[in-house]
HTML snippet that shows the backbone in 3Dmol.js (N, CA, C, O; Angstrom):
<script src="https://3Dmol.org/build/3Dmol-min.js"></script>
<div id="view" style="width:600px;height:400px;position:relative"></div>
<script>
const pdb = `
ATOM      1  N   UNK A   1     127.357 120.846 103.402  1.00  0.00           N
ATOM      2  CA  UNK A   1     126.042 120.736 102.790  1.00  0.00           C
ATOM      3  C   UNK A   1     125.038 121.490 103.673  1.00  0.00           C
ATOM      4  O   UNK A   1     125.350 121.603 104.858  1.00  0.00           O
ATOM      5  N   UNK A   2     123.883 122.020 103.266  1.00  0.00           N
ATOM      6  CA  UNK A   2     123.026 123.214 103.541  1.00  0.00           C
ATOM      7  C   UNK A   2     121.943 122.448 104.228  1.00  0.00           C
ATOM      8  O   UNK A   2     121.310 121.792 103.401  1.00  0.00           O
ATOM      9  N   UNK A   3     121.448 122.281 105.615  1.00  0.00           N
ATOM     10  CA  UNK A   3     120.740 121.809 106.348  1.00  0.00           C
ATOM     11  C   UNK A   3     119.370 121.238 105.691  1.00  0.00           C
ATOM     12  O   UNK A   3     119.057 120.050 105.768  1.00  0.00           O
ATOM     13  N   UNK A   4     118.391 122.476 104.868  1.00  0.00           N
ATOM     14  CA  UNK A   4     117.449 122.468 104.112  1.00  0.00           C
ATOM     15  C   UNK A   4     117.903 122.016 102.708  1.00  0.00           C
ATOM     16  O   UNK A   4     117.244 122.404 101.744  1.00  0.00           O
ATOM     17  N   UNK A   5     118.874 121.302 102.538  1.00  0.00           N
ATOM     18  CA  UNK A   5     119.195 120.389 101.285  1.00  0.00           C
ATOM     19  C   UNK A   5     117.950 119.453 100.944  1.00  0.00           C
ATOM     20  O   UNK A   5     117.583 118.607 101.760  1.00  0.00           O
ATOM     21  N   UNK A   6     117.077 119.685  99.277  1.00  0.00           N
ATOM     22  CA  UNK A   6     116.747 118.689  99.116  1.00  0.00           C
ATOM     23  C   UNK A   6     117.236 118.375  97.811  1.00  0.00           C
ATOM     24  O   UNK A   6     117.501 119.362  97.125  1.00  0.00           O
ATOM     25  N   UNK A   7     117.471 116.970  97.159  1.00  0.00           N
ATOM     26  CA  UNK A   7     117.750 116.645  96.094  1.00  0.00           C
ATOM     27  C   UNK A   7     116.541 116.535  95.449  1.00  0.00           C
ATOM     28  O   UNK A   7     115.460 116.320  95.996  1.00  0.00           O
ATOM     29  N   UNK A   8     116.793 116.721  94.007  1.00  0.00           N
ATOM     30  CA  UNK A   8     116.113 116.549  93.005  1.00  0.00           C
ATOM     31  C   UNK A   8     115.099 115.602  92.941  1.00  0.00           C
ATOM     32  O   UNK A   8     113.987 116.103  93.110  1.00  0.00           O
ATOM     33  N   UNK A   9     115.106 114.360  92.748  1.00  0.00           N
ATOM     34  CA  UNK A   9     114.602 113.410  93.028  1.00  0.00           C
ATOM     35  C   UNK A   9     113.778 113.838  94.694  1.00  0.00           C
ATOM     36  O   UNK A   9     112.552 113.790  94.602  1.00  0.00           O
ATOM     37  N   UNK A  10     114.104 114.079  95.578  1.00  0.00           N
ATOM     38  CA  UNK A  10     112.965 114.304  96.617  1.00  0.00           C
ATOM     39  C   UNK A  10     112.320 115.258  96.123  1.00  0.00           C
ATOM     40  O   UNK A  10     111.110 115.180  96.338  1.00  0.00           O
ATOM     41  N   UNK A  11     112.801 116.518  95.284  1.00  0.00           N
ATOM     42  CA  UNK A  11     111.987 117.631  95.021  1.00  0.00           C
ATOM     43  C   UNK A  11     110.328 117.293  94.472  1.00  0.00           C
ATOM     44  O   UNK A  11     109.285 117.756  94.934  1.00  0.00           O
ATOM     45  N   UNK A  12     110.565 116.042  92.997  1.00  0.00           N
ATOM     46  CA  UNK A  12     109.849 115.445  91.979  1.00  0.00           C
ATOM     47  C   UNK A  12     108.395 114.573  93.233  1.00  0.00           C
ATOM     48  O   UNK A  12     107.172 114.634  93.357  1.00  0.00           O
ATOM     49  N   UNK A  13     109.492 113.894  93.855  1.00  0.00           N
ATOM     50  CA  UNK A  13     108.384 112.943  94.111  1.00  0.00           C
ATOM     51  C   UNK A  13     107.486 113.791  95.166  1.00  0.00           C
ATOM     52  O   UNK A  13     106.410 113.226  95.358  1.00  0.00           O
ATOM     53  N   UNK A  14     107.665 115.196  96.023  1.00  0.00           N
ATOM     54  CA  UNK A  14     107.017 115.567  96.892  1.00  0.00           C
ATOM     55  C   UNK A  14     105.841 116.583  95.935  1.00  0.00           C
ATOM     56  O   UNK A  14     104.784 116.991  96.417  1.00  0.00           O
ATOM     57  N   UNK A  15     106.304 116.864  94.506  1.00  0.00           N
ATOM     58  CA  UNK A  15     105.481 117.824  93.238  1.00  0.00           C
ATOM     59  C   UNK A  15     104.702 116.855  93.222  1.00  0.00           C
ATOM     60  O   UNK A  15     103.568 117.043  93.662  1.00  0.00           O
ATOM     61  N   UNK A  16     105.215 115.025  92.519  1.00  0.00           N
ATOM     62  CA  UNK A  16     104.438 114.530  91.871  1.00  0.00           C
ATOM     63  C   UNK A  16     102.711 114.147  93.137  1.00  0.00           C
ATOM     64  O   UNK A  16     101.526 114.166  92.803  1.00  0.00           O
ATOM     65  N   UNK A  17     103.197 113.915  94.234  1.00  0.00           N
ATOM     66  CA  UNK A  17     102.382 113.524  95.211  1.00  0.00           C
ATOM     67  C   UNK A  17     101.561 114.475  95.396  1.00  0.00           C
ATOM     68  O   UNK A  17     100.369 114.272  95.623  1.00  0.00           O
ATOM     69  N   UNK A  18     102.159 115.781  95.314  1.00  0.00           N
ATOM     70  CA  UNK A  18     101.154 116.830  95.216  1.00  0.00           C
ATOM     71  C   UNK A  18      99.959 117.076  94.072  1.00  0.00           C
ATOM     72  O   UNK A  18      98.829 117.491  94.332  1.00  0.00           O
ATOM     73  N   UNK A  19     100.396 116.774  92.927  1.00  0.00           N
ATOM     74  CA  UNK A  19      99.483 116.836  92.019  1.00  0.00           C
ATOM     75  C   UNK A  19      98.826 115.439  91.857  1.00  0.00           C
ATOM     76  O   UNK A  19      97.756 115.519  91.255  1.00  0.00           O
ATOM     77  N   UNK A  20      99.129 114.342  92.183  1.00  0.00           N
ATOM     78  CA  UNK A  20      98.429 113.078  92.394  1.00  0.00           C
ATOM     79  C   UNK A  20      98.161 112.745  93.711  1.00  0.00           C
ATOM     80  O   UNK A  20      98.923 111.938  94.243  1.00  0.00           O
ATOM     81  N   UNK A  21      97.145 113.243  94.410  1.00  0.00           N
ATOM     82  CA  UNK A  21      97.211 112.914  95.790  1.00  0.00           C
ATOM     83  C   UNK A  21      96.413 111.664  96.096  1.00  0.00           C
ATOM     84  O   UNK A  21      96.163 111.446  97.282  1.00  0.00           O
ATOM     85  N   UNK A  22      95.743 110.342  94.664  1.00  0.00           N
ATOM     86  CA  UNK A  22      96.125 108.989  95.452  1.00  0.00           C
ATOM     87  C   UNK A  22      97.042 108.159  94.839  1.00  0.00           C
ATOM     88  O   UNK A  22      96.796 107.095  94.270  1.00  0.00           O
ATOM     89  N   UNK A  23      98.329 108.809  95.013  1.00  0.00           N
ATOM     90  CA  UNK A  23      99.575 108.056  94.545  1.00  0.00           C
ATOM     91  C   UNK A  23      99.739 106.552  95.468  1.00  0.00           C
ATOM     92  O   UNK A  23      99.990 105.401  95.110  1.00  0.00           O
ATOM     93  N   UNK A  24      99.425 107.273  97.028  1.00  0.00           N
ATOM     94  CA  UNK A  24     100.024 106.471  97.694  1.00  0.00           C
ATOM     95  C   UNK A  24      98.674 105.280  97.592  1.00  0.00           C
ATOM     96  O   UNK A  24      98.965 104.154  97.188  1.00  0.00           O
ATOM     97  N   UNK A  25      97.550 105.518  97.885  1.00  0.00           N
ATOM     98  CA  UNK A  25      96.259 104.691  97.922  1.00  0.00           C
ATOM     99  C   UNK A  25      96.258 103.858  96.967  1.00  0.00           C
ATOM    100  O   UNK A  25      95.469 102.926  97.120  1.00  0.00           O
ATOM    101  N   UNK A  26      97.263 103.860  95.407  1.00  0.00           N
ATOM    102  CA  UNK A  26      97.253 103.461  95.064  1.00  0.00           C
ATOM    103  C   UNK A  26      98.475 102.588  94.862  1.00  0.00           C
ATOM    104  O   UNK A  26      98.299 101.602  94.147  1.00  0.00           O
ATOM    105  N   UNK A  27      99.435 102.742  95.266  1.00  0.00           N
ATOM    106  CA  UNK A  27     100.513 101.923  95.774  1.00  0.00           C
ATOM    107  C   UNK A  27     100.409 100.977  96.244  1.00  0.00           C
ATOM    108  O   UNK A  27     101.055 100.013  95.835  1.00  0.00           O
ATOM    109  N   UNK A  28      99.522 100.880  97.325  1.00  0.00           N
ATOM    110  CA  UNK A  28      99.453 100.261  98.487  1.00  0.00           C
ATOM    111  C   UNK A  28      98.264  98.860  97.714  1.00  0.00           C
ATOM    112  O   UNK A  28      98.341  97.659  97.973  1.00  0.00           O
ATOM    113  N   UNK A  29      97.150  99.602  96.657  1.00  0.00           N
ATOM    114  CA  UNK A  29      96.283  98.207  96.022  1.00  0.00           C
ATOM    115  C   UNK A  29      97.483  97.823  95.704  1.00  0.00           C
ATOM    116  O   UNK A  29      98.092  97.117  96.509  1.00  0.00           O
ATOM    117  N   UNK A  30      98.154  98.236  94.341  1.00  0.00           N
ATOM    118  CA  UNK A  30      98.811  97.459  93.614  1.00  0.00           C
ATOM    119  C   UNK A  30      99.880  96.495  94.780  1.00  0.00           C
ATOM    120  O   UNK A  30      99.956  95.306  94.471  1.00  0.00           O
ATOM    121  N   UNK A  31     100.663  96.903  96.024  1.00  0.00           N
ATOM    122  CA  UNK A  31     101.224  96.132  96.840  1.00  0.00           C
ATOM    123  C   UNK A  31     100.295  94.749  97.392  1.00  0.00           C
ATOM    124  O   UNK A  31     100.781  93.709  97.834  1.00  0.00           O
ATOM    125  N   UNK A  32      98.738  95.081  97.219  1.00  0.00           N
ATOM    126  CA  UNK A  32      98.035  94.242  98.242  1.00  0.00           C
ATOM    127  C   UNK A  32      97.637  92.811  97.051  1.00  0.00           C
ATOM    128  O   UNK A  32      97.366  91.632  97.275  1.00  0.00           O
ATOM    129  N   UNK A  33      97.797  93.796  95.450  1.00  0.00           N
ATOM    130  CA  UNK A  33      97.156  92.381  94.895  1.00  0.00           C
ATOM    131  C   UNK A  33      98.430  91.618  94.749  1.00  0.00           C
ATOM    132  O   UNK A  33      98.323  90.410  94.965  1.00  0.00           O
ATOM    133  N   UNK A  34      99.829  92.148  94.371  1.00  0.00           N
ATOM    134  CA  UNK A  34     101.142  91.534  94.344  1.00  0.00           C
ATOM    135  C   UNK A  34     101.463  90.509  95.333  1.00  0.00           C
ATOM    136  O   UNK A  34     101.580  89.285  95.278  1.00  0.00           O
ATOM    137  N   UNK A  35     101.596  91.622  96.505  1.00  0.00           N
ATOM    138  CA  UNK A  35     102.312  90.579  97.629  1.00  0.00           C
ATOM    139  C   UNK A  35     101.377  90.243  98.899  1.00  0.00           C
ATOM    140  O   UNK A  35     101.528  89.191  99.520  1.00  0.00           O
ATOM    141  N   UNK A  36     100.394  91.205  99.250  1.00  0.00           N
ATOM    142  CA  UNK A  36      99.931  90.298 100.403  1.00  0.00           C
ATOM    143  C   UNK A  36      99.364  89.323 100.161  1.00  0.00           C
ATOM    144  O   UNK A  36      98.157  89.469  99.971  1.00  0.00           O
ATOM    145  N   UNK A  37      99.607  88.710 100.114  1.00  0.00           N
ATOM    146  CA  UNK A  37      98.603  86.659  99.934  1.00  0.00           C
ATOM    147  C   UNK A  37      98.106  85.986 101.342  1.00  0.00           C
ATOM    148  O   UNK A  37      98.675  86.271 102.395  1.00  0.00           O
ATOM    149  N   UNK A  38      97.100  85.152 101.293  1.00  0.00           N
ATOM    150  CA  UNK A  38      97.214  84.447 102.202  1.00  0.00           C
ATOM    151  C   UNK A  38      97.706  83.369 102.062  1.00  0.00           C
ATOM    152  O   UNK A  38      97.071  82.850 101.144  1.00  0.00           O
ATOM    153  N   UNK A  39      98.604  82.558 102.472  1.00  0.00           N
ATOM    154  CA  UNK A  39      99.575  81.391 102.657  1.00  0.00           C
ATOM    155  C   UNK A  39      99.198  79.912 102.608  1.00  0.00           C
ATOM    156  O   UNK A  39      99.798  79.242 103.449  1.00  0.00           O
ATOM    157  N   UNK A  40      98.470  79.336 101.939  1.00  0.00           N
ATOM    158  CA  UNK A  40      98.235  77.928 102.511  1.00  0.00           C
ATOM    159  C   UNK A  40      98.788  77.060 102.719  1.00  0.00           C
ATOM    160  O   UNK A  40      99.393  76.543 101.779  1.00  0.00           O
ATOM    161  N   UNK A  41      98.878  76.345 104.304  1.00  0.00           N
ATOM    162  CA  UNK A  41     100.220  75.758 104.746  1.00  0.00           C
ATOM    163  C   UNK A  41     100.264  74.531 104.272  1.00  0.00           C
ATOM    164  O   UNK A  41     101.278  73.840 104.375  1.00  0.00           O
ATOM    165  N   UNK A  42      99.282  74.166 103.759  1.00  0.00           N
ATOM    166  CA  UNK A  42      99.024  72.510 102.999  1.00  0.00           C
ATOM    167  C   UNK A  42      99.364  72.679 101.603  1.00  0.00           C
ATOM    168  O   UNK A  42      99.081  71.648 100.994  1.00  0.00           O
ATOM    169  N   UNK A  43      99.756  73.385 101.009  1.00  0.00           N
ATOM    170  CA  UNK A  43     100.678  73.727  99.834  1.00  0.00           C
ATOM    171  C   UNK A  43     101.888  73.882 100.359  1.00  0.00           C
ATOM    172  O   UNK A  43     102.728  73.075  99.962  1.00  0.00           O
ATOM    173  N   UNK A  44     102.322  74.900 101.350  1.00  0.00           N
ATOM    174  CA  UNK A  44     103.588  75.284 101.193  1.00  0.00           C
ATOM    175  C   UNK A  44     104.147  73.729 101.840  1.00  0.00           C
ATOM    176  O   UNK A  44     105.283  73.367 101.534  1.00  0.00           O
ATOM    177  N   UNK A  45     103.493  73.062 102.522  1.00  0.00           N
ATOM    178  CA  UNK A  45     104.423  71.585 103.271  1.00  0.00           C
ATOM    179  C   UNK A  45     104.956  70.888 101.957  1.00  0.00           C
ATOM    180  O   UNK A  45     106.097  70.448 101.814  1.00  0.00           O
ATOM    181  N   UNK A  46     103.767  70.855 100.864  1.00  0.00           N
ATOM    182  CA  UNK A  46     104.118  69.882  99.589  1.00  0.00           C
ATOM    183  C   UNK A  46     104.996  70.602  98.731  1.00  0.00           C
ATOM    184  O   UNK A  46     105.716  69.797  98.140  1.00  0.00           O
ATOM    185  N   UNK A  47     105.275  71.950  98.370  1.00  0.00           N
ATOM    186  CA  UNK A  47     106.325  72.433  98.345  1.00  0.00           C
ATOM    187  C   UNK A  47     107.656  72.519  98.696  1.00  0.00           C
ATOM    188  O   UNK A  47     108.563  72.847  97.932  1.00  0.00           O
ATOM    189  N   UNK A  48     107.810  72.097 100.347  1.00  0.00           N
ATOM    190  CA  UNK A  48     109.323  72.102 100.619  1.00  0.00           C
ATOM    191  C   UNK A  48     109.749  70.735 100.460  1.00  0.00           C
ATOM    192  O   UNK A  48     110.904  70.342 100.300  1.00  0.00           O
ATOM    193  N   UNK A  49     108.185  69.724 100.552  1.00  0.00           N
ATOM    194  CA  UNK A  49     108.661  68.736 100.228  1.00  0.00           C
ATOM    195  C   UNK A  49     109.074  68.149  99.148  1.00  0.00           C
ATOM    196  O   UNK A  49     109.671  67.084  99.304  1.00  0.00           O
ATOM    197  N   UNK A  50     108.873  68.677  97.744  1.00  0.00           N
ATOM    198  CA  UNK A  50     109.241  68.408  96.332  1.00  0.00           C
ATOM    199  C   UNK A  50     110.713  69.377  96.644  1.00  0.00           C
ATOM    200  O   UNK A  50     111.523  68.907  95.845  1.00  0.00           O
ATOM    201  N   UNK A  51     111.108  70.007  97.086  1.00  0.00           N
ATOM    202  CA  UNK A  51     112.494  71.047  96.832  1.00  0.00           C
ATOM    203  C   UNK A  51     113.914  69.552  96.568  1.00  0.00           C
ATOM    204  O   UNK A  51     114.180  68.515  97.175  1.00  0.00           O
ATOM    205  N   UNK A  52     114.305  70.046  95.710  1.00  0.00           N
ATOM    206  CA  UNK A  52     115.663  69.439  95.851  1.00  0.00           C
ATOM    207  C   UNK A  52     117.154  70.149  95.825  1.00  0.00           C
ATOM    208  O   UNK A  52     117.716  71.188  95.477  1.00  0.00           O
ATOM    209  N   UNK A  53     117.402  68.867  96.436  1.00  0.00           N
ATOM    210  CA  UNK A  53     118.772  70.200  97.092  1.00  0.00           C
ATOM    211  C   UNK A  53     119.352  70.461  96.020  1.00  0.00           C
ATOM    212  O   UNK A  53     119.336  69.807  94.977  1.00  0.00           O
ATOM    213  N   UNK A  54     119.958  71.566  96.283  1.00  0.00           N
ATOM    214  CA  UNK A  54     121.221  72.225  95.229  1.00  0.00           C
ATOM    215  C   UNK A  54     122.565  71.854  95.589  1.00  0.00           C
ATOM    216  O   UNK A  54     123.137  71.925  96.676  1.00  0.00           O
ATOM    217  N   UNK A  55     123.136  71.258  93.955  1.00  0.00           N
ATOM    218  CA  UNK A  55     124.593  71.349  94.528  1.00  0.00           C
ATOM    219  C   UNK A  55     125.632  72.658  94.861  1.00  0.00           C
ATOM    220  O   UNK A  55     125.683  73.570  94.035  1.00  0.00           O
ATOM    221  N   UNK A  56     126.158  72.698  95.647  1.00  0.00           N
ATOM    222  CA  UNK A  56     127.288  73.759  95.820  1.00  0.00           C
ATOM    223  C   UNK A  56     127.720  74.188  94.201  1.00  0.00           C
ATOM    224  O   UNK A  56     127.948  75.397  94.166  1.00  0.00           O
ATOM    225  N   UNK A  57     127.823  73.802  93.409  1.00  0.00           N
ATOM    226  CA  UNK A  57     128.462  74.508  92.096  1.00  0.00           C
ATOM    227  C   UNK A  57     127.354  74.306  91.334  1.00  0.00           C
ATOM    228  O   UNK A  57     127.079  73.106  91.362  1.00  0.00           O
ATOM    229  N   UNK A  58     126.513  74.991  90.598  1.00  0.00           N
ATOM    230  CA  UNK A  58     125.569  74.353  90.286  1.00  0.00           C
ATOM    231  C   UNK A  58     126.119  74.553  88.318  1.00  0.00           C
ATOM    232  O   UNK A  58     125.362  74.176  87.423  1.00  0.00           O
ATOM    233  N   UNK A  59     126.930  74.923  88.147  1.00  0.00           N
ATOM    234  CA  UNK A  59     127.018  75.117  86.396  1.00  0.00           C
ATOM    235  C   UNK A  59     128.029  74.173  86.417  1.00  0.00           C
ATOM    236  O   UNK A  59     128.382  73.901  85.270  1.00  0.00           O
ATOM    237  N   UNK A  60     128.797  73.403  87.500  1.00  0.00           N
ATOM    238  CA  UNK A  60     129.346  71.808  87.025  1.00  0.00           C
ATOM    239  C   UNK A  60     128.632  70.496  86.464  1.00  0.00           C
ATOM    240  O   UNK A  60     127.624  69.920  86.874  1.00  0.00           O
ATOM    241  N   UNK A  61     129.411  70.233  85.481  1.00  0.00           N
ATOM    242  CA  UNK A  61     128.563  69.394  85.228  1.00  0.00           C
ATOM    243  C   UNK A  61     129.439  67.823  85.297  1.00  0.00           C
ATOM    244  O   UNK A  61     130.618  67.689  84.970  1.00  0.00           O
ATOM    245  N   UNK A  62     128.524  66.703  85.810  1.00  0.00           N
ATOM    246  CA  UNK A  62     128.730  65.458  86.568  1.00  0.00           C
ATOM    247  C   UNK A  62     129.179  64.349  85.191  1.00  0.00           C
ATOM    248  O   UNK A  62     129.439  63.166  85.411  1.00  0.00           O
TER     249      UNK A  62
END
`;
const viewer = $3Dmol.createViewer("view");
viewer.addModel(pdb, "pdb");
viewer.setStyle({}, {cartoon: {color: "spectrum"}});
viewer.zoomTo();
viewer.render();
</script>
C-alpha cells in the first residue's frame, strides 16, 4: 500500500470540512446539549437506590 494512501471516506470528510468550515463548531454544540450534563448526586444516590438486581438469565421465566 502507497504511503500517501487516502481512502475515500477520508477523501469526503476532509472536501466536506472544507466547504463547511463550522462542521466541527457545530458538532461539538450538538455533543454539549446531548451529553455534557451536569450530574446531580442527590438524584443519582435515589437512582442506584431504586436499581434492582438482574437475574443472570433474564428471558427465564420463574
Amino acid at each position: 500500500m502507497a504511503k500517501n494512501y487516502e481512502s475515500e471516506i477520508t477523501q469526503f470528510i476532509k472536501k466536506y470540512k472544507a466547504e463547511h468550515p463550522d462542521t466541527e463548531a457545530r458538532q461539538r454544540e450538538g455533543r454539549s446539549r446531548l451529553w455534557d450534563k451536569q450530574i446531580d448526586p442527590e438524584c443519582q444516590e435515589g437512582y442506584r437506590a431504586a436499581r434492582v438486581p438482574q437475574k443472570p438469565y433474564v428471558y427465564q421465566t420463574d
